[in-house]
VOGU-3710 file (C-alpha; in Angstrom, 3 decimals, decimal comma):
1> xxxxxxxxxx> -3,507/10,210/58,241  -0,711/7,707/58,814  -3,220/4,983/57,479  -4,022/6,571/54,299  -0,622/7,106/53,507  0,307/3,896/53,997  -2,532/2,854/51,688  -1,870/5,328/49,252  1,974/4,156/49,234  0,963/0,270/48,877
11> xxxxxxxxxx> -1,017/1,496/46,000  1,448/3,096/44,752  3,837/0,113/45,074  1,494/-2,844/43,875  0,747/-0,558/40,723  4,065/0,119/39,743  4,843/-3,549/40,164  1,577/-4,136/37,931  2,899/-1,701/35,012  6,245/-3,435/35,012
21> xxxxxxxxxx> 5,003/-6,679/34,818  2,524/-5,590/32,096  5,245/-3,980/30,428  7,291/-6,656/30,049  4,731/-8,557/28,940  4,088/-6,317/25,775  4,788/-7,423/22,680  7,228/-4,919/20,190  5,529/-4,217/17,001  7,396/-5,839/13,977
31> xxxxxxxxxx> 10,337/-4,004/12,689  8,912/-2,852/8,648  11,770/-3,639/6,504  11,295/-1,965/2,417  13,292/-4,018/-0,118  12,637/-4,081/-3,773  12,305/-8,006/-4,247  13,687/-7,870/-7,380  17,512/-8,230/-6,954  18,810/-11,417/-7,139
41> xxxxxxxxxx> 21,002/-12,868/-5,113  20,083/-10,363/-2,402  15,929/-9,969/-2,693  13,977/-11,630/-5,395  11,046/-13,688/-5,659  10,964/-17,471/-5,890  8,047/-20,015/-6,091  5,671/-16,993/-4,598  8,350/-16,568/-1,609  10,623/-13,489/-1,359
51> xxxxxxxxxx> 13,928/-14,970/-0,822  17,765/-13,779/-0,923  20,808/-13,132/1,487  19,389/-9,782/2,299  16,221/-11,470/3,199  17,960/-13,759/4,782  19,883/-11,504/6,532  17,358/-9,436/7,670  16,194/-12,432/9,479  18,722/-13,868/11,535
61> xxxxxxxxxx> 19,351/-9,861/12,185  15,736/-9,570/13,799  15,892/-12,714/15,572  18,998/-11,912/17,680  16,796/-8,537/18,569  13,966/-10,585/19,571  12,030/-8,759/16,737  9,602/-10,105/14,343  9,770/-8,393/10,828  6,717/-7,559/7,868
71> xxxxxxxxxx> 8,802/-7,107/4,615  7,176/-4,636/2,303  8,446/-4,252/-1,683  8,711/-0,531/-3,298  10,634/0,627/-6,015  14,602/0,895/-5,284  14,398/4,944/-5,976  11,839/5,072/-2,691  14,070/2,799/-0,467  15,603/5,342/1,758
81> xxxxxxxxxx> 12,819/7,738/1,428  10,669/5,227/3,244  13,198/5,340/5,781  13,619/8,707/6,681  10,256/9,369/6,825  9,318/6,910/9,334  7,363/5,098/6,977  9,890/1,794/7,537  12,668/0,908/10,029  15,176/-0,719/7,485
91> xxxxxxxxxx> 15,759/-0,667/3,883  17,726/-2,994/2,283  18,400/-4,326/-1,147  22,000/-3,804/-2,266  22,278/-0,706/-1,116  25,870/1,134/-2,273  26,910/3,628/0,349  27,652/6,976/-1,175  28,454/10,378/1,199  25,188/11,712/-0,663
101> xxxxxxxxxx> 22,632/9,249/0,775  24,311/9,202/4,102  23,097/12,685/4,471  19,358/10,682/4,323  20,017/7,841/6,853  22,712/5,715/8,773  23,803/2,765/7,109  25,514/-0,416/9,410  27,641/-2,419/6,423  27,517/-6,042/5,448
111> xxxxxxxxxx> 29,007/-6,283/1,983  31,222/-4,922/-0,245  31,017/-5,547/-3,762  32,075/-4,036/-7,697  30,167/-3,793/-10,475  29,880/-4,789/-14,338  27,904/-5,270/-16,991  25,720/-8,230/-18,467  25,433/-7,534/-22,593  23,303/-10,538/-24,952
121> xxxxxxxxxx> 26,226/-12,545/-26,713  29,556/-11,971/-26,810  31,428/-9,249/-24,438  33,360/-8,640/-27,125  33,690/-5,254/-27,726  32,665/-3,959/-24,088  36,037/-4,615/-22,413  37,226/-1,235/-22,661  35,680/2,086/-22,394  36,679/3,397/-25,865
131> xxxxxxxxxx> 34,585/0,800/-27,311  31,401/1,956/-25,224  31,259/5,444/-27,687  27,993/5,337/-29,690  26,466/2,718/-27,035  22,815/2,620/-25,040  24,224/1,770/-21,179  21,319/1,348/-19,170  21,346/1,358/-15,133  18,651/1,083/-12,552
141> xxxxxxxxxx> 16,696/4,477/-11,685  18,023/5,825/-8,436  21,019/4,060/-8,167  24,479/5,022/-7,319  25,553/3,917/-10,996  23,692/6,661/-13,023  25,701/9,468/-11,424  28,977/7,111/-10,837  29,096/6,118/-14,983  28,311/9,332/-16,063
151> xxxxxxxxxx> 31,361/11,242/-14,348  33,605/8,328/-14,934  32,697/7,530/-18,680  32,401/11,672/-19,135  35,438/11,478/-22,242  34,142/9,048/-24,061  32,087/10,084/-26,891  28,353/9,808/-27,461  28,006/6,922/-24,761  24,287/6,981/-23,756
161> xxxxxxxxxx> 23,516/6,186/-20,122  19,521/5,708/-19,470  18,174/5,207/-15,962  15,420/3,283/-16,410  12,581/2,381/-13,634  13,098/-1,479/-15,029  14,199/-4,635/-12,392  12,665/-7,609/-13,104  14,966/-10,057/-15,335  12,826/-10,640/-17,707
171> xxxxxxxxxx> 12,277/-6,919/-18,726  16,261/-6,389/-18,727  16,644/-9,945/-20,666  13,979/-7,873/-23,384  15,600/-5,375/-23,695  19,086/-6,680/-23,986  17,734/-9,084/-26,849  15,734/-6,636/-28,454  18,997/-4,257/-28,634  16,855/-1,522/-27,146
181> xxxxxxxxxx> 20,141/-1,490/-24,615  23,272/-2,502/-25,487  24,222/-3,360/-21,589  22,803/-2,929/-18,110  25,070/-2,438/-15,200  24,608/-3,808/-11,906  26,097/-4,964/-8,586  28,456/-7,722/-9,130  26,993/-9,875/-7,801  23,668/-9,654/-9,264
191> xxxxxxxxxx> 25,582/-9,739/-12,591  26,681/-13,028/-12,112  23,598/-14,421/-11,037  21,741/-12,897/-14,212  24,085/-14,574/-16,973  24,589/-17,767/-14,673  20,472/-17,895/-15,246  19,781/-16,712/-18,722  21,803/-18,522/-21,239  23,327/-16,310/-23,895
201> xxxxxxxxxx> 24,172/-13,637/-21,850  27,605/-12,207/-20,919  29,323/-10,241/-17,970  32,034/-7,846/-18,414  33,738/-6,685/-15,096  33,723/-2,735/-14,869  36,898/-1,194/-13,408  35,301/0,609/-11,153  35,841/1,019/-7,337  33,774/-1,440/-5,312
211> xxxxxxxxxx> 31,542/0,258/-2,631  30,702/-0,956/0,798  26,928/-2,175/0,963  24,851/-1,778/3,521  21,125/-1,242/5,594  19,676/1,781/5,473  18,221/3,264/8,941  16,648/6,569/10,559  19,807/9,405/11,156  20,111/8,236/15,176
221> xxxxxxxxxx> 18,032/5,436/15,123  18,579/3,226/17,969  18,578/0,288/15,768  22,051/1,110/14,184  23,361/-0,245/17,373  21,283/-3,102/18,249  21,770/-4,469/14,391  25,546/-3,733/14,856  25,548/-6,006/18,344  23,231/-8,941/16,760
231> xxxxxxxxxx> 25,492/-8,758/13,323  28,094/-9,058/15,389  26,734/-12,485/17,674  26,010/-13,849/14,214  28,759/-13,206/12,272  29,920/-16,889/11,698  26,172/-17,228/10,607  26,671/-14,552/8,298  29,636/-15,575/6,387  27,890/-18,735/6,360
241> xxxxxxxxxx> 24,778/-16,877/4,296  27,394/-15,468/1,957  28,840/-18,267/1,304  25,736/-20,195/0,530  24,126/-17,466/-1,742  26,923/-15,853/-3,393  28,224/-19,936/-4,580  28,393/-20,575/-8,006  26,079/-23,323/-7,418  23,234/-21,180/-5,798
251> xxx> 23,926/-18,606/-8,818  22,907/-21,268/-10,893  20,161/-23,050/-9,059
//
């Protein structure tokens, strides 16, 4: 009896040493991070790559966790959707943090930035709100902007904000030209690299109030505060990211 308890205890033992072992041995799956791909600075495509500070980001994020990352594009209205249903672990492209989308998922910020317009020739004529009566404003479907210019451009008269499912440059550029739109409003940012990249174009600041930016996780997703900790042991590597892709000389490159 006192034998094959002892046996049974070695067992025991030797196979939870085994499990550990094996266990530490296991490889984590990669972390799925959704991004559109189509917002430059932040994610857009270049020479077949998908490059960007947010891709960049993302990076240096998941290499601090000891994480490898597959980088899947959808549509910026499905970013967060993907998200909360388990379908990806991060979203991030620009993302404006807003009280109603932090009822979807937990955001950990990394930017904060304003807004404006880019409009084909002169800005003349868009640097007030009384002169945007009678114009076609058009702003990316599902972003915070639709909802944001309508409430604050509500008194002006016969101003016509479209959302449209449209993000690629050269569909905006055609329909600036084209005067199918008389403006598109973006992130700041983004603004500046669009006219610093397609001659002819314009960028009118909008006074409106900058939002903090940020990644998009599961409501009480462990990750929140392993991407806070490795932010936070990068953070001179960050600023250093910002710097580089937020330059006027990257905006124009």
């Amino acid at each position: 009896m006192i034998r094959h308890s002892f046996r049974s205890l070695f067992t025991a033992f030797f196979g939870a040493i085994f499990l550990f072992f094996s266990s530490c041995g296991r490889k984590e799956p990669p972390l799925i991070v959704v991004t559109t791909g189509t917002n430059a600075p932040f994610s857009y495509e270049k020479d077949g790559d998908l490059v960007g500070f947010d891709i960049d980001l993302i990076r240096v994020i998941a290499e601090a966790m000891g994480r490898e990352i597959k980088v899947e594009r959808v549509p910026f209205k499905d970013l967060m959707d993907k998200v909360a249903s388990r379908q990806a672990d991060i979203a991030i492209d620009a993302i404006s943090i807003t009280d109603d989308r932090k009822g979807i998922v937990d955001f950990i910020t990394y930017h904060r930035g304003g807004f404006a317009a880019v409009v084909f020739g002169d800005a003349v004529g868009f640097d007030e709100p009384k002169n945007l009566s009678g114009k076609k404003i058009a702003v990316c479907l599902g972003s915070v902007l639709d909802k944001l210019l309508k409430q604050t451009w509500l008194e002006i008269p016969n101003v016509d904000v479209r959302s449209v499912d449209i993000h690629k440059y050269e569909d905006i550029s055609s329909n600036l030209r084209s005067g199918e739109w008389h403006a598109f409003v973006m992130d700041a940012d983004s603004a500046k690299h669009f006219v610093a990249t397609h001659p002819g174009f314009s960028l009118v600041p909008l006074n409106l109030e900058p939002l903090p930016i940020g990644l998009a996780v599961l409501k009480g997703s462990h990750y929140a505060q392993q991407i806070t900790a490795a932010m936070e042991s990068k953070k001179d590597r960050i600023e250093s990211l910002k710097n580089e892709h937020f330059s006027a000389a990257t905006m124009t490159s």
